[in-house]
Backbone of each chain as ProteinMPNN parsed JSONL, in Angstrom:
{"seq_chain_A": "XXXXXXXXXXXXXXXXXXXXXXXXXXXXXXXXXXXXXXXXXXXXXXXXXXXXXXXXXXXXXXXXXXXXXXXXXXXXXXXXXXXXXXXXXXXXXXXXXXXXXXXXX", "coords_chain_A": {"N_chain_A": [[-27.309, -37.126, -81.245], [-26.213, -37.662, -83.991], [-27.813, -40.772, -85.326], [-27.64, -43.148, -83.926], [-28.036, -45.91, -85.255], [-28.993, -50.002, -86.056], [-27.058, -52.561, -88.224], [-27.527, -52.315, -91.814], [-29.855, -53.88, -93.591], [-32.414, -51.248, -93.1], [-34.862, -48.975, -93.24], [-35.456, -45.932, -94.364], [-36.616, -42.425, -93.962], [-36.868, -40.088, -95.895], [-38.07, -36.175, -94.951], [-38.429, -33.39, -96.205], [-38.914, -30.049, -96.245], [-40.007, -26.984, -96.549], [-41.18, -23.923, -94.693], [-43.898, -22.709, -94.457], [-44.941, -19.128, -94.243], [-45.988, -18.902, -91.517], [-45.788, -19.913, -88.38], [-46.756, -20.298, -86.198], [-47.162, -22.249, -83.569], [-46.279, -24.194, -84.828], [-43.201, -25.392, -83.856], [-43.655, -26.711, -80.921], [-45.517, -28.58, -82.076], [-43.785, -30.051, -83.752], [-41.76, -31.364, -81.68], [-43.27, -32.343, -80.289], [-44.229, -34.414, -82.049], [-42.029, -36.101, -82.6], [-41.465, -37.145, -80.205], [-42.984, -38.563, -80.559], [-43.027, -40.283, -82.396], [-40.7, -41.867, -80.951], [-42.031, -43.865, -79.317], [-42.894, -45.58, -80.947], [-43.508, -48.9, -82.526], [-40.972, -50.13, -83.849], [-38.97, -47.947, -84.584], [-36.044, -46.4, -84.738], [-34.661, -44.195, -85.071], [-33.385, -40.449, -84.97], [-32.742, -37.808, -87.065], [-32.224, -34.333, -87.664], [-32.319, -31.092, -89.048], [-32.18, -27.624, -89.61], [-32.122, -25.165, -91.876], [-32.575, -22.45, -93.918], [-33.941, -24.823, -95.322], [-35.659, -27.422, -94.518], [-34.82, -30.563, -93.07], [-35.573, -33.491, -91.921], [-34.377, -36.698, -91.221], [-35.929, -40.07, -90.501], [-35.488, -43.049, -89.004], [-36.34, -46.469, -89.346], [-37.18, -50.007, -88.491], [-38.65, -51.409, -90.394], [-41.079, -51.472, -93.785], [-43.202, -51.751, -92.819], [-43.389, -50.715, -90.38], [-43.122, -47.951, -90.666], [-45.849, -47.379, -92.296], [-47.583, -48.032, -90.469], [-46.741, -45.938, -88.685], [-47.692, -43.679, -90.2], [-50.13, -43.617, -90.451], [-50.752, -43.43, -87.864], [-52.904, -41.578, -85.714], [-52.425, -39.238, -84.488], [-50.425, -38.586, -85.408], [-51.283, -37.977, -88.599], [-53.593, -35.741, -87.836], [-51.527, -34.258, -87.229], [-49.578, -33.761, -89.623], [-52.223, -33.211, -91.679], [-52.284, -30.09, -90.504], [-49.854, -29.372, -90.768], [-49.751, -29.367, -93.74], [-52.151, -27.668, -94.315], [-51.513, -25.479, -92.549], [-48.418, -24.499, -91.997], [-46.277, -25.636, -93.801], [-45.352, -24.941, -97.443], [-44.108, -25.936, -98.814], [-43.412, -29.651, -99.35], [-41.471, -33.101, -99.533], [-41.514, -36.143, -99.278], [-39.602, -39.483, -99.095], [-39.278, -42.161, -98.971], [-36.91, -45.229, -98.708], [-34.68, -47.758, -98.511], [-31.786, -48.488, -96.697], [-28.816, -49.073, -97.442], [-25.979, -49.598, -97.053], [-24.078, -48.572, -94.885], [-21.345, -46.437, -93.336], [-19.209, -44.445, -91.112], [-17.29, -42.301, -88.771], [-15.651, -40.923, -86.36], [-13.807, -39.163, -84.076]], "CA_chain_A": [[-27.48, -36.196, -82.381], [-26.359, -38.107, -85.138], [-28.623, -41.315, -84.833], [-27.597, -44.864, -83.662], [-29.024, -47.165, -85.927], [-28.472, -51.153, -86.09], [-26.633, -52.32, -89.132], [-28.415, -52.146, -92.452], [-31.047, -53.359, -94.205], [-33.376, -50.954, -92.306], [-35.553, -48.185, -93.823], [-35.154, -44.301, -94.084], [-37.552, -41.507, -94.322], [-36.354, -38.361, -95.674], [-38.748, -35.365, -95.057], [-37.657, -32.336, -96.709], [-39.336, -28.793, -95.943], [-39.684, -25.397, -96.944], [-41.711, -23.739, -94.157], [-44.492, -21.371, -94.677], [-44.665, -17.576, -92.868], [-46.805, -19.461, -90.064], [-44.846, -21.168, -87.706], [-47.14, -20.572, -84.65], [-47.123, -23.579, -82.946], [-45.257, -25.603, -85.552], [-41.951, -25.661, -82.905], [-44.126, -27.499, -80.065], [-45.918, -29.901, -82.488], [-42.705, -30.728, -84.376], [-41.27, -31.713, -81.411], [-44.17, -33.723, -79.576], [-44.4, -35.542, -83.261], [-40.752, -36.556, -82.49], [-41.366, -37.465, -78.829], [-44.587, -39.704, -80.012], [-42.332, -41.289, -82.988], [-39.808, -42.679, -80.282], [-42.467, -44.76, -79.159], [-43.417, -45.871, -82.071], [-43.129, -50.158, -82.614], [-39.855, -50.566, -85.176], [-38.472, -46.446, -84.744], [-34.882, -46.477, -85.097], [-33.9, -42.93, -84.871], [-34.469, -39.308, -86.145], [-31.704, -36.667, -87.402], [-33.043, -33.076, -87.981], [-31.757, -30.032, -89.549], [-33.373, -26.62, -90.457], [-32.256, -23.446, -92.19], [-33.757, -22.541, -95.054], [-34.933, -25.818, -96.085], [-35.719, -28.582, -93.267], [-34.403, -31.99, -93.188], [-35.76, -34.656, -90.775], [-34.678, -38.17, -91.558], [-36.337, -40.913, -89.503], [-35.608, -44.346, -89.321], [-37.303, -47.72, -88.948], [-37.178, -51.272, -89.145], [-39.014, -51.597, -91.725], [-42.052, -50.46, -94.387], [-44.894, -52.043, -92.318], [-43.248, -49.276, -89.026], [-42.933, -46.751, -91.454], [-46.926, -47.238, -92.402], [-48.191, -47.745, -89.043], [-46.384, -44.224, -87.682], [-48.037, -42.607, -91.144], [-51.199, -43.915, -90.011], [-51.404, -42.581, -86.047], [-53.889, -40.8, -85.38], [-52.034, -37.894, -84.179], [-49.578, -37.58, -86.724], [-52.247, -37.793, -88.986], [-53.581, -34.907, -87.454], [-50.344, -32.953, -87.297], [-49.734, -33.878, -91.336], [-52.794, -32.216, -92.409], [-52.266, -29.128, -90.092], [-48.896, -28.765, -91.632], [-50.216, -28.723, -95.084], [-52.922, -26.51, -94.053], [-50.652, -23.781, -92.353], [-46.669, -24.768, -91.573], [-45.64, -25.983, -94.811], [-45.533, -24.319, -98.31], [-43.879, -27.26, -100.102], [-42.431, -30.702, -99.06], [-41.183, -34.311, -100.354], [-41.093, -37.184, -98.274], [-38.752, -40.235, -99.51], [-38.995, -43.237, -98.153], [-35.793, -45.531, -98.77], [-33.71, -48.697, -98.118], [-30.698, -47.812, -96.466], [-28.41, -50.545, -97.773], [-24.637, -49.372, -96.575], [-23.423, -47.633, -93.766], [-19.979, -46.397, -92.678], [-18.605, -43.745, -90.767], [-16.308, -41.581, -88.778], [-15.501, -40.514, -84.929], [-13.087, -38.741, -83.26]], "C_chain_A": [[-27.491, -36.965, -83.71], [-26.914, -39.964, -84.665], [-27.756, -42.852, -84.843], [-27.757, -46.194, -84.076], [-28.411, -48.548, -86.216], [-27.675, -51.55, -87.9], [-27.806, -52.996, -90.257], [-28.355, -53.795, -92.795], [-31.871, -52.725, -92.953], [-33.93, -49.609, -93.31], [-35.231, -46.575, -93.084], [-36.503, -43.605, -94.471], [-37.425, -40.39, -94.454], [-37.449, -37.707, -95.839], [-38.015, -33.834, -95.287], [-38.703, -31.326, -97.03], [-39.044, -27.688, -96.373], [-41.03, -24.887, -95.537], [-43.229, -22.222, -95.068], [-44.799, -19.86, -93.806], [-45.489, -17.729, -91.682], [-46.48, -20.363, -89.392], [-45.912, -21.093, -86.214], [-47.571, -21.93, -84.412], [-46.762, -24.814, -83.388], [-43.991, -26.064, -84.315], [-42.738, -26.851, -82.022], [-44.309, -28.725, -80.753], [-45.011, -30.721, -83.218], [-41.963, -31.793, -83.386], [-41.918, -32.858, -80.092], [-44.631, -35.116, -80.593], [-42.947, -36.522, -82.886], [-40.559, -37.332, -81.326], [-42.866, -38.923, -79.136], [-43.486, -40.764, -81.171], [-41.492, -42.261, -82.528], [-40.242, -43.543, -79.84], [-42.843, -45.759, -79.678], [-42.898, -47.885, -81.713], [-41.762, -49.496, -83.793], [-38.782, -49.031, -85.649], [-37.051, -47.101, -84.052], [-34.139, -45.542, -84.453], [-33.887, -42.094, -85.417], [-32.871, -38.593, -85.884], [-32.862, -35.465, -88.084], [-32.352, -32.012, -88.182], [-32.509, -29.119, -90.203], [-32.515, -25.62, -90.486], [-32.983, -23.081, -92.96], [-34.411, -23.689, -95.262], [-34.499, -26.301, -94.802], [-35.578, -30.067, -93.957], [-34.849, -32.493, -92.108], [-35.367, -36.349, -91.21], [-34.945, -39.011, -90.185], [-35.811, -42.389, -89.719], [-36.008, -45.428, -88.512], [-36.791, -48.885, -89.479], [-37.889, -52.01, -90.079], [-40.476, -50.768, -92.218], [-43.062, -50.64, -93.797], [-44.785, -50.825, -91.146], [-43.761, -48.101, -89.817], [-44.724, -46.313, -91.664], [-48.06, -47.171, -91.307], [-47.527, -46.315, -88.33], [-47.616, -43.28, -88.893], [-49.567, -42.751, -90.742], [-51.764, -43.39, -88.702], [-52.147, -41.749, -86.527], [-53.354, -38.979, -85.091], [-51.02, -36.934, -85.021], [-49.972, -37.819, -88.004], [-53.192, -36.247, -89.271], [-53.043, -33.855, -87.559], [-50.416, -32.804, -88.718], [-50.402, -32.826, -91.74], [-52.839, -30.599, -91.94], [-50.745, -28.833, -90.588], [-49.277, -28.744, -93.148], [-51.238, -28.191, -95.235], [-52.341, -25.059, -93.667], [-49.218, -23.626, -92.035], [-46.065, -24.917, -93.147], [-45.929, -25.361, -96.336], [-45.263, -25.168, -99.33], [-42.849, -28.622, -99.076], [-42.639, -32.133, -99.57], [-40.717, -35.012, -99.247], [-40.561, -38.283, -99.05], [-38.323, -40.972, -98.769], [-37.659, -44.561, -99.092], [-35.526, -46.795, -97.886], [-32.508, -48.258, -97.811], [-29.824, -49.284, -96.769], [-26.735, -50.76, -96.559], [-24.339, -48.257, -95.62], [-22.026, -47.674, -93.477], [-19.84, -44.61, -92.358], [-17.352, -43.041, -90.044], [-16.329, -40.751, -87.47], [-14.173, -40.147, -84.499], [-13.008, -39.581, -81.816]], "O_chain_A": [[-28.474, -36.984, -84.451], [-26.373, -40.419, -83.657], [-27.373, -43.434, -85.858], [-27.653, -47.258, -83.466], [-27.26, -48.475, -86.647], [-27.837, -50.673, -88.748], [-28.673, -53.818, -89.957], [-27.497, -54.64, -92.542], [-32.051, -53.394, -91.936], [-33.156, -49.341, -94.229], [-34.939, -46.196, -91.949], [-37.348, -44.146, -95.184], [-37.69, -39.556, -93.588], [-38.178, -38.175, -96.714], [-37.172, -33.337, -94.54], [-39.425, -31.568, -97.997], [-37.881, -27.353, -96.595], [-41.929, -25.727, -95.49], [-43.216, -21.298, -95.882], [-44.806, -19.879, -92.576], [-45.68, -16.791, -90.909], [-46.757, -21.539, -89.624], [-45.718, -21.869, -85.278], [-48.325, -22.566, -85.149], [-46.794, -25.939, -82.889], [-44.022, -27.242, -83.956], [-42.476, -27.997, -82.387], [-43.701, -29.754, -80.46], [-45.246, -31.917, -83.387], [-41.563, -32.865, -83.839], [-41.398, -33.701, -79.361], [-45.091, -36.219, -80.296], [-43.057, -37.745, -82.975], [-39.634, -38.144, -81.287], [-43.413, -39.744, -78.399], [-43.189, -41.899, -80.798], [-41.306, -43.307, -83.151], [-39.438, -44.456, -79.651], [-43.132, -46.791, -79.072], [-42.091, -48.157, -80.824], [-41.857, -48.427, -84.396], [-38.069, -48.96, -86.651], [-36.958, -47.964, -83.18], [-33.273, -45.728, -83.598], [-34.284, -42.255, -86.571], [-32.101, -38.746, -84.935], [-33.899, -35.634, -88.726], [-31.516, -31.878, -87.289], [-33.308, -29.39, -91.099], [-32.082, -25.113, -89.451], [-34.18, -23.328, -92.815], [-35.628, -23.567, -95.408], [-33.528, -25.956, -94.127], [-36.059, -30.526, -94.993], [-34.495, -31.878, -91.103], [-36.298, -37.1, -91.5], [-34.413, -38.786, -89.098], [-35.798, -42.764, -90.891], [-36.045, -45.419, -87.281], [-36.156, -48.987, -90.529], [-37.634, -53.159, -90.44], [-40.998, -49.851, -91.583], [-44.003, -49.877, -94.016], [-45.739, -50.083, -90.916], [-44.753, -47.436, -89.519], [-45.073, -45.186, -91.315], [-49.087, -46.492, -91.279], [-48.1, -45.812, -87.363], [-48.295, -42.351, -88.458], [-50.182, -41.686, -90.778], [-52.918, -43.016, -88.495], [-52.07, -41.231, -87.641], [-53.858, -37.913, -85.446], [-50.801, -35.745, -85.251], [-49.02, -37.915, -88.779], [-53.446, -35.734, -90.361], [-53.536, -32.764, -87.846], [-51.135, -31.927, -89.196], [-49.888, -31.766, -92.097], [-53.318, -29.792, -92.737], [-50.626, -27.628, -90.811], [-48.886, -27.712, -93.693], [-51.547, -28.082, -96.422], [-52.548, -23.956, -94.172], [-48.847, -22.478, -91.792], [-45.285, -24.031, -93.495], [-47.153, -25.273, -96.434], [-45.846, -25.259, -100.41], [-41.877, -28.434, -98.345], [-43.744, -32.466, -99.997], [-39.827, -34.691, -98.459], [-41.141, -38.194, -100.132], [-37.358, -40.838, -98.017], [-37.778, -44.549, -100.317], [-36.01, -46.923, -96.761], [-31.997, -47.544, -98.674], [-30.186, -50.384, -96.352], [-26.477, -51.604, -95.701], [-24.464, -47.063, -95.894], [-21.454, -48.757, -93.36], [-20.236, -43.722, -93.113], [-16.298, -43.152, -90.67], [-17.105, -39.796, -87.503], [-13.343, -41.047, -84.618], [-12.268, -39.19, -80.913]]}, "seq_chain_B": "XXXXXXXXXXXXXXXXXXXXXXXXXXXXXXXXXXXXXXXXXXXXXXXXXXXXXXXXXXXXXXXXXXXXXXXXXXXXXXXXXXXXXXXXXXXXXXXXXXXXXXXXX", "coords_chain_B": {"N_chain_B": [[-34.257, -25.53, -103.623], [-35.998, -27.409, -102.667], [-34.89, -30.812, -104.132], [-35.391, -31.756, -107.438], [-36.005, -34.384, -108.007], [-36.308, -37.738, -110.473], [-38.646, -40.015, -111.543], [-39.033, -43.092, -108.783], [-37.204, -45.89, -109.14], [-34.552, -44.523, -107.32], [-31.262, -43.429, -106.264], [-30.287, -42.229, -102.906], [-27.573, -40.315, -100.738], [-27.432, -39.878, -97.87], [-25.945, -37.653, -95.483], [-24.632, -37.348, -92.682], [-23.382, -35.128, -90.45], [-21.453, -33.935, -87.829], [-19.691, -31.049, -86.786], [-16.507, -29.96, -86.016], [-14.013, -28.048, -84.177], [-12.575, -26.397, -85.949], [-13.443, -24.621, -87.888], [-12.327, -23.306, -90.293], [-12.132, -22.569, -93.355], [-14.131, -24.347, -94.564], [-16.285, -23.853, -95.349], [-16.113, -23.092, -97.733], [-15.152, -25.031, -98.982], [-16.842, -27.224, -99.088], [-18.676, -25.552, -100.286], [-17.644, -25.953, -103.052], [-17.595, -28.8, -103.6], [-20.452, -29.322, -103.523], [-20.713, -27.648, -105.941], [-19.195, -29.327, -107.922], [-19.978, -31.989, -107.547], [-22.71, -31.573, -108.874], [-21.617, -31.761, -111.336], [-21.144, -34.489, -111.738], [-21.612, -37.714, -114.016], [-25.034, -38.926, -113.625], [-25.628, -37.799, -111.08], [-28.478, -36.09, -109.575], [-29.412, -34.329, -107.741], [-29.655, -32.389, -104.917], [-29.815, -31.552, -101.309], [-29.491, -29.415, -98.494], [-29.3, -28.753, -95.076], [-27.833, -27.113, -92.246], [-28.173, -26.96, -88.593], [-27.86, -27.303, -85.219], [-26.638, -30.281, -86.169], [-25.484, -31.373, -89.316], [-27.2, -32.044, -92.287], [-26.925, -33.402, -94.897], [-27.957, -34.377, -98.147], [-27.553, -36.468, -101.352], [-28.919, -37.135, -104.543], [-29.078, -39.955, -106.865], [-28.395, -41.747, -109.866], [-27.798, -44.441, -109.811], [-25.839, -46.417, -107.871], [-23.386, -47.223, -109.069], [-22.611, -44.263, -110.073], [-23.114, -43.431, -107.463], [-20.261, -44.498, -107.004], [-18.354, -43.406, -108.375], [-18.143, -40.957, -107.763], [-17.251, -40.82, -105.28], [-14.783, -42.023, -105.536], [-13.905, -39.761, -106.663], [-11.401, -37.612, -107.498], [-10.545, -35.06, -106.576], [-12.83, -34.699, -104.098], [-12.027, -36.88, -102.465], [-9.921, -35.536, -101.762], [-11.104, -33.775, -100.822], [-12.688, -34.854, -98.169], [-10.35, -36.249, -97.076], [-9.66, -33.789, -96.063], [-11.993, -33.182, -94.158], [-11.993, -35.181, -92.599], [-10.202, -34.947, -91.172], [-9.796, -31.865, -90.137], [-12.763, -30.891, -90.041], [-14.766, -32.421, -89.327], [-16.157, -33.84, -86.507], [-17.567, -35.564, -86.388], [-19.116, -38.193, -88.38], [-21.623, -39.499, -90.198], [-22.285, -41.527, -92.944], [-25.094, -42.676, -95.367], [-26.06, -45.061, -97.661], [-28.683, -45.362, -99.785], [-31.534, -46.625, -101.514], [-33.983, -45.327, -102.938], [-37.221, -45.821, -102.942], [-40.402, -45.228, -102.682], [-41.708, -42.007, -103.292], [-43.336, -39.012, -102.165], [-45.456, -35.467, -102.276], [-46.012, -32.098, -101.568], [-47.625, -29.363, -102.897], [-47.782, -25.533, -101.94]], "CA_chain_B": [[-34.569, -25.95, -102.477], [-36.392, -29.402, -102.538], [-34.787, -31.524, -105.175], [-36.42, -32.231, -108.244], [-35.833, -35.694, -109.015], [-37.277, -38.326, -111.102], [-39.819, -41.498, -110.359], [-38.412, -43.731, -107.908], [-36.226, -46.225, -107.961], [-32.688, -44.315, -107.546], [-30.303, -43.609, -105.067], [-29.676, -40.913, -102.235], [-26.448, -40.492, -100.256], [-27.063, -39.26, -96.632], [-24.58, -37.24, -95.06], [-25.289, -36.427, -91.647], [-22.087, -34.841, -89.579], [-21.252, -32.485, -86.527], [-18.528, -30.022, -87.364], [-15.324, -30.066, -84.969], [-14.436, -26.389, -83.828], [-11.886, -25.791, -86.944], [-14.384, -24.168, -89.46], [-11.699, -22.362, -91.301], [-12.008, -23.133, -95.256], [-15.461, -25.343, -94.261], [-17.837, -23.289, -96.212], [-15.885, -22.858, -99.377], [-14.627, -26.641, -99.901], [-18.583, -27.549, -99.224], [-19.869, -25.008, -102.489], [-16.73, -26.41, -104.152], [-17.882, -29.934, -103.561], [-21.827, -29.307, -103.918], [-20.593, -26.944, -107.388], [-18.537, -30.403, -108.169], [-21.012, -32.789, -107.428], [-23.539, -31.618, -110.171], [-20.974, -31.618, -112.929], [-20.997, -35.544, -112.522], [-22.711, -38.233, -114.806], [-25.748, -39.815, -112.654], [-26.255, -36.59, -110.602], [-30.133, -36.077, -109.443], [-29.957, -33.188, -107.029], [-29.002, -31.804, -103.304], [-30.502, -30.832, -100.498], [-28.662, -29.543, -97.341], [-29.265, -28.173, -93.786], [-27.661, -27.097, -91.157], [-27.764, -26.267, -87.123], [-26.419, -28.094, -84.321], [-26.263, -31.503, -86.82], [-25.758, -31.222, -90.562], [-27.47, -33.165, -92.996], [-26.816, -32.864, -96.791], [-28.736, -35.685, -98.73], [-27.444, -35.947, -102.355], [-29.319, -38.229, -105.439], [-27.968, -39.993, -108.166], [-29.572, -42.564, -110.802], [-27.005, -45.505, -109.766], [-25.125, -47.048, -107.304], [-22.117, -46.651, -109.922], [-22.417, -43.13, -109.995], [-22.383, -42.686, -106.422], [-18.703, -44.651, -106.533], [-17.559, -42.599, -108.97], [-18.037, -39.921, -107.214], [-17.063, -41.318, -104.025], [-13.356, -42.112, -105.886], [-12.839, -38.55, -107.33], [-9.656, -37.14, -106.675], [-10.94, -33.492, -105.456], [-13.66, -35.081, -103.383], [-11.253, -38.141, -101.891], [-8.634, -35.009, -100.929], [-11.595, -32.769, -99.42], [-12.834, -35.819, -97.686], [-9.367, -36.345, -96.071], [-9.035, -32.847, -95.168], [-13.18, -33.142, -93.32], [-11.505, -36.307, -91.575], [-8.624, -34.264, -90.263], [-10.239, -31.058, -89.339], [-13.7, -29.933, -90.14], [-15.643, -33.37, -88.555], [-15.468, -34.318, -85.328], [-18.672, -36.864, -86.466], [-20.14, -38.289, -89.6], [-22.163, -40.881, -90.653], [-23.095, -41.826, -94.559], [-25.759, -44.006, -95.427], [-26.278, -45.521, -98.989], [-30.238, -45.649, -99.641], [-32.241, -46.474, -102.341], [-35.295, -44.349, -102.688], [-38.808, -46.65, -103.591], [-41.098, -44.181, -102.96], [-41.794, -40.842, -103.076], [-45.0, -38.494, -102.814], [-45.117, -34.471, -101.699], [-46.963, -31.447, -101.565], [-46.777, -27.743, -102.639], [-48.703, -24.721, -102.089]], "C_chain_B": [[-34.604, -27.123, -102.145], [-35.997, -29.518, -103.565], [-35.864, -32.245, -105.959], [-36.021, -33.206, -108.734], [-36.802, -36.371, -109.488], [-38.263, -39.357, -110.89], [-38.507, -42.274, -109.854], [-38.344, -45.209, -109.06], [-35.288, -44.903, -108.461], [-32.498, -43.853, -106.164], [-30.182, -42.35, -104.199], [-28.155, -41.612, -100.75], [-26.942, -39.441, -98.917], [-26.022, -39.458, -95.584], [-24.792, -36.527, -93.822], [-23.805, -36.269, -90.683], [-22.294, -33.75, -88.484], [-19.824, -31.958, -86.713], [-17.357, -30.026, -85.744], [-15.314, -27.908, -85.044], [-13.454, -25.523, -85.009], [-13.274, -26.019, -88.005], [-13.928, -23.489, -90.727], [-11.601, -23.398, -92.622], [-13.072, -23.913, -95.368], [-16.013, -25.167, -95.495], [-17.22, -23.31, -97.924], [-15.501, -24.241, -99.935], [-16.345, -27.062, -99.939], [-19.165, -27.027, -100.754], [-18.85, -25.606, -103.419], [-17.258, -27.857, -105.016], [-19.299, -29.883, -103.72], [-21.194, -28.567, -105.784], [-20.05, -28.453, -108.237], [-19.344, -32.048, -108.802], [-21.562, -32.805, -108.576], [-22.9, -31.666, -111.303], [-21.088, -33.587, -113.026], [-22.319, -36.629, -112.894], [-23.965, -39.133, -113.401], [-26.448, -38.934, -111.61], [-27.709, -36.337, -110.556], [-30.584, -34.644, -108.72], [-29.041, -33.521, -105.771], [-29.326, -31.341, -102.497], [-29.599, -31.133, -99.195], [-29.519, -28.253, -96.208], [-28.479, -28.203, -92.308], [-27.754, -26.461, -89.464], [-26.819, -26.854, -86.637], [-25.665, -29.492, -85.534], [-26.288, -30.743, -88.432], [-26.404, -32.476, -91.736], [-27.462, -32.522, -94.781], [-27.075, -34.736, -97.501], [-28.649, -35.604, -100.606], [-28.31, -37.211, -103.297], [-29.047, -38.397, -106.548], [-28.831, -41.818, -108.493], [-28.601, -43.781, -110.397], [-26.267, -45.366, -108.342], [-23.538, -46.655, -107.886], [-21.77, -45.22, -109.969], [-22.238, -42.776, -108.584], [-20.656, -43.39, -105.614], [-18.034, -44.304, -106.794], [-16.997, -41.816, -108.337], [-17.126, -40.015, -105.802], [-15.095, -41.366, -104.51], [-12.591, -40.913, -106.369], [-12.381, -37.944, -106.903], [-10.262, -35.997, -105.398], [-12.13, -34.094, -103.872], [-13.271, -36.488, -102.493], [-10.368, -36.977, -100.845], [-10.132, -34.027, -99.496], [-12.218, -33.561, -98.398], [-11.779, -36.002, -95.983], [-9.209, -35.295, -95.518], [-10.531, -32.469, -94.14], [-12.626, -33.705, -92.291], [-10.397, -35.667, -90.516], [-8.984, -33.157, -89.722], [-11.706, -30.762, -89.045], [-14.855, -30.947, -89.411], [-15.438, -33.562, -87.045], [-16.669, -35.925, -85.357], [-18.981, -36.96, -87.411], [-20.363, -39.354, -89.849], [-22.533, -41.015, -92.152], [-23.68, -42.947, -94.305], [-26.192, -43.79, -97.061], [-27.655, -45.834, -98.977], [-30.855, -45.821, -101.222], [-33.597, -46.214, -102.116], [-36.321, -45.292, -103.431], [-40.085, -45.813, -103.857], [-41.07, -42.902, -102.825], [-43.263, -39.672, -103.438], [-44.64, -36.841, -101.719], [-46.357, -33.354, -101.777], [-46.698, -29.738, -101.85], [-47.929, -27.049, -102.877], [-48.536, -23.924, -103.408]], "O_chain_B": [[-33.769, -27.825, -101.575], [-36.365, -28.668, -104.375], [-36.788, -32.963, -105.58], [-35.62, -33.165, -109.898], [-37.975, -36.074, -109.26], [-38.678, -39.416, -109.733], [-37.357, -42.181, -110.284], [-39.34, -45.521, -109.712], [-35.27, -44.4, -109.584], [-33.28, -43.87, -105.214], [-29.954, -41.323, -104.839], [-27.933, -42.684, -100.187], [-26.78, -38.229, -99.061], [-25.476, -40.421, -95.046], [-25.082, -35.331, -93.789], [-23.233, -37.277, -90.27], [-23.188, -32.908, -88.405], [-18.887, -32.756, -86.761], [-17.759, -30.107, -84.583], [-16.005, -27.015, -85.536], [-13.481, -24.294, -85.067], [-13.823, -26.963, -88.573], [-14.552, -23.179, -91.742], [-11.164, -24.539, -92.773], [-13.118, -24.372, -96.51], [-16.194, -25.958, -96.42], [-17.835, -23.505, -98.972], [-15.533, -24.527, -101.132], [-16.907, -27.15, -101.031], [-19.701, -27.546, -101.734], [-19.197, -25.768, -104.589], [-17.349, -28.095, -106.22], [-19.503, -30.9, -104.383], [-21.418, -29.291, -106.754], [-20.634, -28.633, -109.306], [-19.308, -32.765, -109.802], [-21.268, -33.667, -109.404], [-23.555, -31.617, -112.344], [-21.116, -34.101, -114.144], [-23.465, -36.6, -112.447], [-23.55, -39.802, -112.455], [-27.602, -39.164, -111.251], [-28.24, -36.379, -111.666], [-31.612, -34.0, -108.928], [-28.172, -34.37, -105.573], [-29.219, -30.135, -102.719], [-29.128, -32.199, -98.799], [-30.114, -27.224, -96.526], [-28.533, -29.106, -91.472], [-27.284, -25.334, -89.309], [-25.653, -27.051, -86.98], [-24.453, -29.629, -85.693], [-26.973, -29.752, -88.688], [-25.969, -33.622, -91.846], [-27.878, -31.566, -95.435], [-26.508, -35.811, -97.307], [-29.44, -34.886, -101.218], [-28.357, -38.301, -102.727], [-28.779, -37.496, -107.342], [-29.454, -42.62, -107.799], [-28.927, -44.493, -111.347], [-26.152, -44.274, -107.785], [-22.715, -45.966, -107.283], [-20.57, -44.952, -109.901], [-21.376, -41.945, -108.3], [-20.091, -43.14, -104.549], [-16.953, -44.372, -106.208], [-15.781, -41.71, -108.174], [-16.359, -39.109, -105.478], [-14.266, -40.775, -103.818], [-11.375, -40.787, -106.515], [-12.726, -37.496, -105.81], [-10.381, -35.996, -104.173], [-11.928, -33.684, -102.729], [-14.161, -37.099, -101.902], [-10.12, -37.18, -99.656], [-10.177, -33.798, -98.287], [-12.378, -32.838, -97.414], [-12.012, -35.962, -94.775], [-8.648, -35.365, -94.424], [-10.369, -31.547, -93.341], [-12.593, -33.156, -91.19], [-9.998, -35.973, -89.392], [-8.569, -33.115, -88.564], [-11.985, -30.397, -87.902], [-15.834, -30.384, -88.922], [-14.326, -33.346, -86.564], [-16.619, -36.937, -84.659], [-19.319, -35.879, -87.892], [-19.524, -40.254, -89.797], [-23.429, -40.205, -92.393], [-23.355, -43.88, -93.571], [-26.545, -42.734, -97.587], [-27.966, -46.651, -98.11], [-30.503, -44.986, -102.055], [-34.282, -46.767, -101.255], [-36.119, -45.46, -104.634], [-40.675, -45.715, -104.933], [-40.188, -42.553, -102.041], [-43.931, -39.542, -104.463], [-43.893, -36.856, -100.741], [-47.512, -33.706, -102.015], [-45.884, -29.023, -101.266], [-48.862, -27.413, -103.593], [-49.363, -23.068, -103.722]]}, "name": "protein", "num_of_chains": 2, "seq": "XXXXXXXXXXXXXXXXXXXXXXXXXXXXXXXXXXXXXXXXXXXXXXXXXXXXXXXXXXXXXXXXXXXXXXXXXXXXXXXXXXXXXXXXXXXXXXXXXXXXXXXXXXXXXXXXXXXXXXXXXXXXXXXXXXXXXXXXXXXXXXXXXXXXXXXXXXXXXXXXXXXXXXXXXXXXXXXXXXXXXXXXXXXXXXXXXXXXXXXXXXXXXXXXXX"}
């Protein structure tokens, strides 16, 4: 759930969502985008959260991964079919993650 | 919704946790600490979601500002009282944001 990642420098990608009143078939492709990113060369690990607003952060080993996933072909594809009919507004924010620490039971 | 911050560079603070099964007082130290948050200097914005995982991603024009914050009293005690009941997981990661590009209908 919460993602695994080696220790930093490695790159983040926050995607941050508002949906639009057309979700048909957003659920499937959200989650075959997620299933093609794991393959990805230099993919890290993804955290995801949606109520009102959607959060996905992804991460990678670095900006050349980050440009080769933005580049596929398929999520390419998906992209412009979410800002054709899924999405109403969103901000992507790509990032250096410098420091990490956390916290386990 | 989506945070309106300014051109890149500056800083975001992701906060990604899983809630333990004590939720009592959760929700109100959270708006205390988001209401909190924006009162200090460096402050950029906030964006949060949650289901199963939570992610709350805050931004702030410095490094310095997010230690401030990180040291103030109210937000050190509600901290200790996440650590003691309301987490059972959390990870922070320190990021500086380079780019950023979005889209709205």
């Amino acid at each position: 759930m919460i993602a695994k990642t080696p220790q930093p420098p490695y790159y983040a990608v926050i995607f941050t969502s508002i949906q639009s009143q057309d979700t048909d078939g957003y659920a499937t492709m959200a989650a075959k985008m997620i299933n093609l990113a794991q393959q990805q060369d230099g993919f890290l690990g993804v955290e995801s959260a949606r109520d009102e607003l959607g959060i996905t952060v992804s991460y990678w080993e670095s900006l050349e991964a980050i440009k080769n996933w933005k580049l596929h072909i398929e999520h390419t594809e998906a992209r412009n079919k979410g800002r054709a009919r899924w999405y109403s507004q969103f901000t992507v924010r790509i990032c250096k993650v410098e420091r990490v620490y956390g916290f386990e039971k």
